[in-house]
C-alpha positions in Angstrom: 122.1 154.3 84.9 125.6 154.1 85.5 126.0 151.3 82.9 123.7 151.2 79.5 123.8 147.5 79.3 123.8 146.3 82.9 120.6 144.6 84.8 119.4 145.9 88.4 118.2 143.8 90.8 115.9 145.0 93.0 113.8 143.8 95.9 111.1 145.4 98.3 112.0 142.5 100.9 114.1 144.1 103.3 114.7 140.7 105.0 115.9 139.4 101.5 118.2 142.2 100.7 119.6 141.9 104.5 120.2 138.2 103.7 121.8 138.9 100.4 123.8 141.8 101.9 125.1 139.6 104.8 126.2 136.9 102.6 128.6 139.7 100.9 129.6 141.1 103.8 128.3 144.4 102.3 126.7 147.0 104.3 123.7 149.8 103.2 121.6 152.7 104.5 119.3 155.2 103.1 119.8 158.7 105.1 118.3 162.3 104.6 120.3 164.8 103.3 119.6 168.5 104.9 117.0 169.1 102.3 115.2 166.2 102.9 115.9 164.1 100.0 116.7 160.1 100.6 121.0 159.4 100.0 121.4 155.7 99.8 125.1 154.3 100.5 126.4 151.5 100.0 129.4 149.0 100.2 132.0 149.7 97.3 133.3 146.3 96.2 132.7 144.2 93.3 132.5 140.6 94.1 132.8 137.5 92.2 130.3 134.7 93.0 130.7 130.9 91.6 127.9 128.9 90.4 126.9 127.6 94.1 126.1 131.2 94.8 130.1 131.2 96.8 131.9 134.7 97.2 135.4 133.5 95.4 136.5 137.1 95.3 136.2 140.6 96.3 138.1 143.5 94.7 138.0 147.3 96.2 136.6 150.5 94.5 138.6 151.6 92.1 141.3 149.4 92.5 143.5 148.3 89.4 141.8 146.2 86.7 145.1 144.3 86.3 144.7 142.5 89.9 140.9 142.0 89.0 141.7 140.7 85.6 144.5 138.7 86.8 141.9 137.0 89.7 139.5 136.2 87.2 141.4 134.2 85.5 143.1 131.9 88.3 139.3 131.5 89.4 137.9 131.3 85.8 141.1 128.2 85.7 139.7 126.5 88.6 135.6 126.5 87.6 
């Protein structure tokens, strides 16, 4: 895993995990490399959901922590 302590979530559903996906705006494949293994890709942003399941924010890969951190809290002042 990429984090120790972090959870996956994971689904079989592909209708589910299109409607999840589409919520995010995110997008997703799996294609086959030349030696016929499965590469999955993915979307690259890290998104910040409120309690009514609402996207409040969305920060890039690998963009600063400072404007993610900063973010946080404005949204973290307005829960």
């Amino acid at each position: 895993t990429f984090v120790p302590d972090a959870h996956a979530l994971v689904t079989t559903d592909d209708d589910r995990l299109r409607a999840a996906a589409d919520a995010f705006g995110a997008s997703y494949g799996v294609e086959t490399d030349d030696d016929g293994e499965p590469e999955v890709f993915h979307t690259g942003f890290l998104y910040g959901v409120d309690d009514q399941g609402q996207r409040r924010g969305t920060w890039s890969f690998g963009a600063p922590p400072e404007g993610y951190v900063h973010d946080r809290g404005i949204l973290l002042d307005q829960a």
